[in-house]
DSSP file (Angstrom, degrees, kcal/mol; ACC not computed):
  #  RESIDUE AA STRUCTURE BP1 BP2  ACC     N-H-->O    O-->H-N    N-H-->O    O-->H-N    TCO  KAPPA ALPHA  PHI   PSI    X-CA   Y-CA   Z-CA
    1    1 A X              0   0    0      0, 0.0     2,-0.3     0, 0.0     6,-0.0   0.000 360.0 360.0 360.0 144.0    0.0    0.0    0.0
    2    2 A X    >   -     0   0    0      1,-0.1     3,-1.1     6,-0.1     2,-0.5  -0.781 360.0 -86.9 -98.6 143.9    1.5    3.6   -0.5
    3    3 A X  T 3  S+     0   0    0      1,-0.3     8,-0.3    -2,-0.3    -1,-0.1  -0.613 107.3  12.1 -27.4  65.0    2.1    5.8    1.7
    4    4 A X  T 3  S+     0   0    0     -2,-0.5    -1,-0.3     1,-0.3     6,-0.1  -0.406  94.5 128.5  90.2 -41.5   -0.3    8.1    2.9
    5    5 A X  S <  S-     0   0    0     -3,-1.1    -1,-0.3     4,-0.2     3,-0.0   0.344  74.4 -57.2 -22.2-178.7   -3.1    6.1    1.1
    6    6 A X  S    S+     0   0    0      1,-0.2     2,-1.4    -3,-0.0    -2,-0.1  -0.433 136.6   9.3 -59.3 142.7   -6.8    4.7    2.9
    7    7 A X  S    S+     0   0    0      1,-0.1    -1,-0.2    -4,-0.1    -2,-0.1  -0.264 109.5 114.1  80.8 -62.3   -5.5    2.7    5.5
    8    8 A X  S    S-     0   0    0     -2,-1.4     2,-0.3    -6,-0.3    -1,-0.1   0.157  74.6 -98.2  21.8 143.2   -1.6    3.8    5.2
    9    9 A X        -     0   0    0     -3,-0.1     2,-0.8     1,-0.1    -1,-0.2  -0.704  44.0-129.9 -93.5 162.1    0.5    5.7    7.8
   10   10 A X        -     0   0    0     -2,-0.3     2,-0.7    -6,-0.1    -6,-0.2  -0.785  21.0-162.8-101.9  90.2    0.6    9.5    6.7
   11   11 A X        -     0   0    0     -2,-0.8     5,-0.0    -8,-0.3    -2,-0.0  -0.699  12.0-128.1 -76.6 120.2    3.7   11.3    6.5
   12   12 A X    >   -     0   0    0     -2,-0.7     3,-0.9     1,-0.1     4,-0.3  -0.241  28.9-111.2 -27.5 127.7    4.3   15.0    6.4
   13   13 A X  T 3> S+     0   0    0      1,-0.2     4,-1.8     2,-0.2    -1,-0.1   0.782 115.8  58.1 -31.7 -37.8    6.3   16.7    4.1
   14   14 A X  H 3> S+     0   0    0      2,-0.2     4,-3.5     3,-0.1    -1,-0.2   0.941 103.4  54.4 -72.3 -34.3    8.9   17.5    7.0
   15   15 A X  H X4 S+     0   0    0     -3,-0.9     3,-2.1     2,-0.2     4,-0.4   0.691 104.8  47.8 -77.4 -76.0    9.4   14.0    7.7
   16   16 A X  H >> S+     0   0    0      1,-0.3     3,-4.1    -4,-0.3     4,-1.1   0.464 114.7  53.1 -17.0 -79.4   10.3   12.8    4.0
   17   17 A X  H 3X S+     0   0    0     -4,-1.8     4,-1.6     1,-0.3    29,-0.4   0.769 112.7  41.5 -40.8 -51.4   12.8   16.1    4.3
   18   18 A X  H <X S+     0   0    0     -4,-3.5     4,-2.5    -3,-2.1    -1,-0.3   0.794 110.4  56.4 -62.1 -15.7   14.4   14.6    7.7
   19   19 A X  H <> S+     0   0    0     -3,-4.1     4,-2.9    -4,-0.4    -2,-0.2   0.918 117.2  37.2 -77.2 -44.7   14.5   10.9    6.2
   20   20 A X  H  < S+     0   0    0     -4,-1.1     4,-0.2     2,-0.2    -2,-0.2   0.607 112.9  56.3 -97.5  -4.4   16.7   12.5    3.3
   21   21 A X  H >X S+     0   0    0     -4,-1.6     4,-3.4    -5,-0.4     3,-3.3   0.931 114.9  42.4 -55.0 -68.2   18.6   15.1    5.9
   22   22 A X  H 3X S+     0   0    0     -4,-2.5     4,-3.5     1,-0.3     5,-0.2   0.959 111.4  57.1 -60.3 -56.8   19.6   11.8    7.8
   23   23 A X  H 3X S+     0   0    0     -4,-2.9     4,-1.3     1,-0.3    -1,-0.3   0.747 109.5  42.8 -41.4 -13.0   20.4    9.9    4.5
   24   24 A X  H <> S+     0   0    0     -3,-3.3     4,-1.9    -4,-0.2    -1,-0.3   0.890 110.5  51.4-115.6 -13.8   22.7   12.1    3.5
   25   25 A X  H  <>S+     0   0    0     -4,-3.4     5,-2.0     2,-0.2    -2,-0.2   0.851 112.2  50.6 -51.5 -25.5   24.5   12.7    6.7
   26   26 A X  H ><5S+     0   0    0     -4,-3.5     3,-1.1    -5,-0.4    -2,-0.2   0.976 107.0  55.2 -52.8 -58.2   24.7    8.8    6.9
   27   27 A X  H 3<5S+     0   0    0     -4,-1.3     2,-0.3     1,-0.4    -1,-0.2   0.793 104.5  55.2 -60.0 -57.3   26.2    9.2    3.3
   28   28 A X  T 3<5S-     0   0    0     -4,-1.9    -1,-0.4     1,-0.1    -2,-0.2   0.021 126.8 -96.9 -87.4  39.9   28.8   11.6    4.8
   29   29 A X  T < 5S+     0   0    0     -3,-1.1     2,-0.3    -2,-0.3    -2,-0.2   0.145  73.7 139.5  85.2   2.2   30.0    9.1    7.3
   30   30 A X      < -     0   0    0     -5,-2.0    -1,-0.2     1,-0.1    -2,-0.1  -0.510  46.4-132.7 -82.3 141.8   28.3    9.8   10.5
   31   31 A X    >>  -     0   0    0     -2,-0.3     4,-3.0     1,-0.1     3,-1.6  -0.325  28.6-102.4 -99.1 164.0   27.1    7.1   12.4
   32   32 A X  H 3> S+     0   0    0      1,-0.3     4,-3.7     2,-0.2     5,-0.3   0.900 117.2  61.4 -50.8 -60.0   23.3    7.2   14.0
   33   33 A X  H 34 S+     0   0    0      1,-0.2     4,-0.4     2,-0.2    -1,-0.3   0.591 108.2  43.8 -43.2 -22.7   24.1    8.1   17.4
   34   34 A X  H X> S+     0   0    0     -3,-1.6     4,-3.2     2,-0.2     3,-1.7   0.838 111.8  60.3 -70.5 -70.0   25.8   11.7   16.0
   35   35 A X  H 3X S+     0   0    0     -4,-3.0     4,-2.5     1,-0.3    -2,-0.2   0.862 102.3  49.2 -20.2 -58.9   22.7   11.9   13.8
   36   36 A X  H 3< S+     0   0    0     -4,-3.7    -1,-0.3     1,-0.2    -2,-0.2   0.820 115.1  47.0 -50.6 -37.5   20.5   11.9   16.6
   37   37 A X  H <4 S+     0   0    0     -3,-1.7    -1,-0.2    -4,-0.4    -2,-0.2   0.770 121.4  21.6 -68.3 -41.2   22.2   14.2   18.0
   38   38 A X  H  < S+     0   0    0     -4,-3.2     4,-0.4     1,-0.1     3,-0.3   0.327  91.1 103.8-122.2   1.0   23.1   17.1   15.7
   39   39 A X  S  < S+     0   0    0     -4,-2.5     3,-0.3    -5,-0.5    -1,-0.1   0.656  76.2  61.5 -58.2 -10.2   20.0   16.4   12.9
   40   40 A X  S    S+     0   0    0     -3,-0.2    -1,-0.2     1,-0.2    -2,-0.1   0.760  94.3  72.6 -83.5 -34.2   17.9   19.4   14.4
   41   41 A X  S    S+     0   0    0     -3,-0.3    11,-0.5    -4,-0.1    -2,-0.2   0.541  86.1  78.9   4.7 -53.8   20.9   21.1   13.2
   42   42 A X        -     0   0    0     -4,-0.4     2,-0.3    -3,-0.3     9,-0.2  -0.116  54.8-163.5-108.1-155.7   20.2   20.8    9.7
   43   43 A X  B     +A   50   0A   0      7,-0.7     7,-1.6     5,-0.1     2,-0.1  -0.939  48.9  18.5 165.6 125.1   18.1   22.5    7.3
   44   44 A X  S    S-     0   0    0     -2,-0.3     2,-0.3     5,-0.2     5,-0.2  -0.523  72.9 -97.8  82.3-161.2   16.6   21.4    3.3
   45   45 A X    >   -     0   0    0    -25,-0.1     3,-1.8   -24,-0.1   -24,-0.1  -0.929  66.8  -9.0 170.9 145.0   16.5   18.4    1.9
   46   46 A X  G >  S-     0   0    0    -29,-0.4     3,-1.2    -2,-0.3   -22,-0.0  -0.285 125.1  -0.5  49.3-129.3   18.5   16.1   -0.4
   47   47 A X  G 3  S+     0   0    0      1,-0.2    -1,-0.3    -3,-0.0     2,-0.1   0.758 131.9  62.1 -63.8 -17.6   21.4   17.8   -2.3
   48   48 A X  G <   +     0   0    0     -3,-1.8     2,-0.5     2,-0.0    -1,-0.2   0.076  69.2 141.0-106.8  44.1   20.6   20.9   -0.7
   49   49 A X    <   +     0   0    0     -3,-1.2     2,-0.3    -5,-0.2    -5,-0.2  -0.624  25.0 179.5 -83.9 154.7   21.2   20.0    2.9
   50   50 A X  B     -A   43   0A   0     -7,-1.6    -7,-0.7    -2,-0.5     2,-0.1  -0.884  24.9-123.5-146.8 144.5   22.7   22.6    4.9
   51   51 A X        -     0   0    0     -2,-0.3     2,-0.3    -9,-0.2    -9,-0.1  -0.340  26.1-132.3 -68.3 177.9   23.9   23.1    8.8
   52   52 A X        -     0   0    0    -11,-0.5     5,-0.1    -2,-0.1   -12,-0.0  -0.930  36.8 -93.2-138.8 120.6   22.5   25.9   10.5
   53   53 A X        +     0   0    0     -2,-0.3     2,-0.3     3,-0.1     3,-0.1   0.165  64.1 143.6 -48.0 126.9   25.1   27.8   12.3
   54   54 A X     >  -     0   0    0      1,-0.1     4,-2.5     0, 0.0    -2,-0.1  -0.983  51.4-129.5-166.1 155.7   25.5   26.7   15.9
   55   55 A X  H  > S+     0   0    0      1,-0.3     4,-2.0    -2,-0.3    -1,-0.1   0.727 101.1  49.2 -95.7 -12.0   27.8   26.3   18.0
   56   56 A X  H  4 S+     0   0    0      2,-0.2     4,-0.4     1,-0.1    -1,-0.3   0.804 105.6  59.3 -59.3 -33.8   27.3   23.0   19.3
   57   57 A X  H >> S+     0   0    0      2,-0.2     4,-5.4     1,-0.2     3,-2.4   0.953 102.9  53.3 -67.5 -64.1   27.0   21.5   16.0
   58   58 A X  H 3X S+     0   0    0     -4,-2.5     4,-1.3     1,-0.2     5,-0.3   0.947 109.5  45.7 -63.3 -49.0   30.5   22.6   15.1
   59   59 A X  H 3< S+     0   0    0     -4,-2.0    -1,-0.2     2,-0.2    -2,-0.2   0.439 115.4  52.0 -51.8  -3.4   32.1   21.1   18.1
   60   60 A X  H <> S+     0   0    0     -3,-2.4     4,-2.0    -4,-0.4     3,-0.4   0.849 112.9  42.7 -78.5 -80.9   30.0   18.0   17.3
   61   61 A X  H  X S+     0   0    0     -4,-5.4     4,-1.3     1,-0.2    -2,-0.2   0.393 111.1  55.6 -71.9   4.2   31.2   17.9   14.0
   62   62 A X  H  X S+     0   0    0     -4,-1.3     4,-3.6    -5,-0.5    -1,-0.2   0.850 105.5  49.7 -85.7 -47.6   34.9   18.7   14.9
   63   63 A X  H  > S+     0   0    0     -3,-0.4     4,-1.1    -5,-0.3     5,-0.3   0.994 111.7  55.6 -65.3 -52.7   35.2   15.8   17.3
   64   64 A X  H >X S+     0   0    0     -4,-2.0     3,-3.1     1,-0.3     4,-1.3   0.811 108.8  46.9 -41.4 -77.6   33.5   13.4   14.0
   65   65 A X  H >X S+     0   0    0     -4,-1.3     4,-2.0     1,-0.3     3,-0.7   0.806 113.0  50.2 -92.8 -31.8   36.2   14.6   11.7
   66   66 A X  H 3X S+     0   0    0     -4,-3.6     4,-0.7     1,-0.3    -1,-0.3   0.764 109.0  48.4 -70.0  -3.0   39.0   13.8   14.3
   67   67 A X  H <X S+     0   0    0     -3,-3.1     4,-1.7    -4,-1.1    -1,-0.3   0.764 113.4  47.5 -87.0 -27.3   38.0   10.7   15.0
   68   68 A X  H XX S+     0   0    0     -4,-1.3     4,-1.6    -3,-0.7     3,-1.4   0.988 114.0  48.1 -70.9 -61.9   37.7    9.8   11.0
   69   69 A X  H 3X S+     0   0    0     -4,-2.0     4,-1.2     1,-0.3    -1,-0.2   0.704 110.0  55.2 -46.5 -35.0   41.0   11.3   10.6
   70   70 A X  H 3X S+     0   0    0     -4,-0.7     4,-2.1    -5,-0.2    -1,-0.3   0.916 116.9  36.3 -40.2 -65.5   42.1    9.0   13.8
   71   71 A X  H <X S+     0   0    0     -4,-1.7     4,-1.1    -3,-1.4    -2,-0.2   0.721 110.3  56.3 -85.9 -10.7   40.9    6.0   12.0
   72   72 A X  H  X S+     0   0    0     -4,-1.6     4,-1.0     2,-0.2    -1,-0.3   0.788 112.7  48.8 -90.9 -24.6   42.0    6.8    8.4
   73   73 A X  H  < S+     0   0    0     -4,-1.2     4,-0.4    -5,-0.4    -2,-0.2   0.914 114.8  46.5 -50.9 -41.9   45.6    7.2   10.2
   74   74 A X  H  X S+     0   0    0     -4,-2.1     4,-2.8     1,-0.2     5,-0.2   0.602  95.9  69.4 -90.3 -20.8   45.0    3.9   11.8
   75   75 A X  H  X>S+     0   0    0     -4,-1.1     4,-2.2     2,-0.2     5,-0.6   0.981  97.8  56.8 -75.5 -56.0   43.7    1.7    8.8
   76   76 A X  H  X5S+     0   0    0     -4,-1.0     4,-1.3     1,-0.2    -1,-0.2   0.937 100.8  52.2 -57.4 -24.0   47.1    1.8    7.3
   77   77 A X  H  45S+     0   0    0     -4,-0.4     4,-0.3     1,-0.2    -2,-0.2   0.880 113.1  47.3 -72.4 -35.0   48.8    0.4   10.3
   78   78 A X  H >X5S+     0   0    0     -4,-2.8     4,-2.4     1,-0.2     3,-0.8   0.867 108.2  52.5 -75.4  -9.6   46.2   -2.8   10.3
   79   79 A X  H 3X5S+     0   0    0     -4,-2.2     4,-1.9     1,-0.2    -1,-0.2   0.888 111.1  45.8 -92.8 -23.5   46.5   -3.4    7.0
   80   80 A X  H 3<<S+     0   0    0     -4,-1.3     4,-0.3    -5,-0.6    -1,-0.2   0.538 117.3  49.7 -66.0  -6.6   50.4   -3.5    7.3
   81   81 A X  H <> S+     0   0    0     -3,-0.8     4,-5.0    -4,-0.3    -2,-0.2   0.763 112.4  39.1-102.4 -36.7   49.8   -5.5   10.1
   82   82 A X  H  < S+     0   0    0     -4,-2.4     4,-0.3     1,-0.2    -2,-0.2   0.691 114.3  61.6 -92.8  12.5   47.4   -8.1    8.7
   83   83 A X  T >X S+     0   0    0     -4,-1.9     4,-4.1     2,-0.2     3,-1.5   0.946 109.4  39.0 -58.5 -54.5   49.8   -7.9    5.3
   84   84 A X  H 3> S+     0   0    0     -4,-0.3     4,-2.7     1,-0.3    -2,-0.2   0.975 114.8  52.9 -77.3 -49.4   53.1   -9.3    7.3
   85   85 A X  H 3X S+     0   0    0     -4,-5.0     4,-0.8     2,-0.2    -1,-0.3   0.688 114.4  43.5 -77.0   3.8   50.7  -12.0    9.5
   86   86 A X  H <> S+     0   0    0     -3,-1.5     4,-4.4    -4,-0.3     6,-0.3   0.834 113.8  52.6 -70.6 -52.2   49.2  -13.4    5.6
   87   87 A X  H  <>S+     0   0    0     -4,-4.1     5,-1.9     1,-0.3    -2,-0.2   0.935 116.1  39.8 -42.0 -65.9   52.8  -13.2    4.5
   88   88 A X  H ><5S+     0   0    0     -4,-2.7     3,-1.1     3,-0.2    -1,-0.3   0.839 117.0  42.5 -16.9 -73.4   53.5  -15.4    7.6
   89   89 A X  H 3<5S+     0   0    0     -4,-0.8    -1,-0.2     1,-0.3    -2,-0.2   0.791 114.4  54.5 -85.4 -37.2   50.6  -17.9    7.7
   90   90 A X  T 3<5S-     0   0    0     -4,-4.4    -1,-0.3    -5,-0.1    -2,-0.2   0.259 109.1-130.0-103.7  32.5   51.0  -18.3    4.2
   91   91 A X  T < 5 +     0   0    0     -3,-1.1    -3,-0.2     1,-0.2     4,-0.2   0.571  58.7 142.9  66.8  19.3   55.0  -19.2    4.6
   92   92 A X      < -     0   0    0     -5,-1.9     2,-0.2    -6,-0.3    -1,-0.2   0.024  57.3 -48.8 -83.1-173.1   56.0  -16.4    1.7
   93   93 A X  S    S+     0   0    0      1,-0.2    -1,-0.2     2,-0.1    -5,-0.1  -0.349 123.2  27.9 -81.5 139.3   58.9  -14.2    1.7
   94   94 A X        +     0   0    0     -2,-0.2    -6,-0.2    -3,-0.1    -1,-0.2   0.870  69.3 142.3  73.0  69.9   59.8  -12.2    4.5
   95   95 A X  S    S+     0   0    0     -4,-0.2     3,-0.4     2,-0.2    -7,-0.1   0.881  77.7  43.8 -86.0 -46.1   58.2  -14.7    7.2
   96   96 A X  S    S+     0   0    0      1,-0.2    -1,-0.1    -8,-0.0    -3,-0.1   0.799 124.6  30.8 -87.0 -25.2   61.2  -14.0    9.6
   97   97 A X  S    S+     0   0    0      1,-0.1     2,-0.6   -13,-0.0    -1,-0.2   0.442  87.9  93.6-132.4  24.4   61.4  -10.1    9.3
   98   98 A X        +     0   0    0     -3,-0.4     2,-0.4    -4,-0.2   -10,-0.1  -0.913  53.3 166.2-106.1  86.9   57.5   -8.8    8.4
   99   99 A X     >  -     0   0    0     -2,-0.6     4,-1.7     1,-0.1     5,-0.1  -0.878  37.8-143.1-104.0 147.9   56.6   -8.0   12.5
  100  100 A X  H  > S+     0   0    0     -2,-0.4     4,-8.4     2,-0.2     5,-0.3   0.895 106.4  61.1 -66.0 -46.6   53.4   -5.8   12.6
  101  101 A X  H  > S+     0   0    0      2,-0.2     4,-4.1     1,-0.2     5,-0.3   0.972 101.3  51.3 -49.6 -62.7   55.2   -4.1   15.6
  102  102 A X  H  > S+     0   0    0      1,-0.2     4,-1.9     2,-0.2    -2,-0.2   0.957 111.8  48.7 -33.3 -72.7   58.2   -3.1   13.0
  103  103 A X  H  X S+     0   0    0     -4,-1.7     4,-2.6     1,-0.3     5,-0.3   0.909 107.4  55.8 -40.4 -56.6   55.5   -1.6   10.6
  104  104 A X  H  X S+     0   0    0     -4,-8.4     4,-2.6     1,-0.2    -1,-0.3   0.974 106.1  45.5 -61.4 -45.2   54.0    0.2   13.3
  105  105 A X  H  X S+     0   0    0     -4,-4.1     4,-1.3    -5,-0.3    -2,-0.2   0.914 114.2  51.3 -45.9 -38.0   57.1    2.0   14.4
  106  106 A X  H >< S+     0   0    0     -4,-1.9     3,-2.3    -5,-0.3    -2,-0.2   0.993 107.8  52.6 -59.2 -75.5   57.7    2.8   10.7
  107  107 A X  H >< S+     0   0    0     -4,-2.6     3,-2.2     1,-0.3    -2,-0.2   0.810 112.1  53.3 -21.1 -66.0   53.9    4.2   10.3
  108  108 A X  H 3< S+     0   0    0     -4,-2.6    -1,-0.3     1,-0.3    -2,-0.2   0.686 100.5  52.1 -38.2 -51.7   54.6    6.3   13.3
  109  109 A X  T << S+     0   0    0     -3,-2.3    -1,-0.3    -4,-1.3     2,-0.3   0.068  90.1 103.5-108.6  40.5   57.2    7.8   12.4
  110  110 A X  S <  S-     0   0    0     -3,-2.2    -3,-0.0     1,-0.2     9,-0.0  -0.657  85.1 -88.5 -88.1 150.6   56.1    9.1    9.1
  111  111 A X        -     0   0    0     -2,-0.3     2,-0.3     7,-0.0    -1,-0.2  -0.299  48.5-156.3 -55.4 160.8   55.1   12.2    8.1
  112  112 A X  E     -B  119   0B   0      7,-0.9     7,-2.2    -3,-0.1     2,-0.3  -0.902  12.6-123.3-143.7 144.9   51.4   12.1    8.9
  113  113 A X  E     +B  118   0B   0     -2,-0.3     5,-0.2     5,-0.2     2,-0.1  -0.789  28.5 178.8-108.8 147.9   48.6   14.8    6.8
  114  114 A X        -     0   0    0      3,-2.0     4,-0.1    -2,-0.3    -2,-0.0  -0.658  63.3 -27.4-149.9  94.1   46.5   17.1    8.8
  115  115 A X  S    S-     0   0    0      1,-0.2     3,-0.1    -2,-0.1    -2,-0.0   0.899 127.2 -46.3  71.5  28.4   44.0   19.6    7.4
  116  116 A X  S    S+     0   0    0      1,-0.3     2,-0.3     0, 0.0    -1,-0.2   0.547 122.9 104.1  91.0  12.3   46.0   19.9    4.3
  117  117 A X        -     0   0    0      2,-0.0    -3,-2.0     0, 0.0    -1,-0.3  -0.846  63.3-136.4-127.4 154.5   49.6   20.3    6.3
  118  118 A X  E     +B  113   0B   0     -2,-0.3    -5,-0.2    -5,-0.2     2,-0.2  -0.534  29.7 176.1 -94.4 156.5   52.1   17.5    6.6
  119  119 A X  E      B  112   0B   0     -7,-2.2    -7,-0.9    -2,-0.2    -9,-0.0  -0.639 360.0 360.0-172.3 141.1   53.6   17.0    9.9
  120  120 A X              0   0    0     -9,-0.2    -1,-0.1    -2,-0.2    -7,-0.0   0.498 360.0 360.0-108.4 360.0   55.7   14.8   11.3
């Protein structure tokens, strides 16, 4: 049955607009609980969703991007990690001297990007 129809639950025009608010913050990587949080925030629908300035919001959305930036640091160190223990398990070259630990020191001390600045 479609929506709104005899018989059908009836949505408003504002909820469609918050169902496509939240899709497209989902879409930009924020996970529900944030959603909940900071979705009163926003403002349009579809491509033309917008924040609306506040100042909670931005300290909301500051902590999200450091935590992505956190994990987009950290995904290369597992994948180096779970590279050297395939290499391993699957007896290939550099069984004795691919330690995860190694990698990570390496990882570490590379330069690392932040907010468009290298730093090391």
């Amino acid at each position: 049955m479609v929506a709104g129809g005899v018989g059908g639950p009836r949505h408003g025009e504002g909820s469609v607009e918050r169902v496509e608010q939240i899709r497209a913050l989902l879409k930009a990587g924020l996970g529900t609980e944030v959603i909940r949080e900071i979705v009163p925030c926003f403002q349009g629908a579809g491509s033309e969703v917008r924040p609306i300035v506040d100042a909670e919001l931005v300290t909301k959305l500051t902590r999200e991007l450091a935590d992505i930036e956190e994990r987009i640091d950290t995904l290369p160190r597992n994948r180096d990690a779970i590279r050297c223990y395939l290499a391993e398990a699957a007896g290939g070259e550099g069984r004795h001297s691919c330690h995860p630990e190694d990698e990570q020191a390496r990882m570490l001390s590379a330069p690392r990007r932040h907010a468009g600045t290298m730093t090391a």
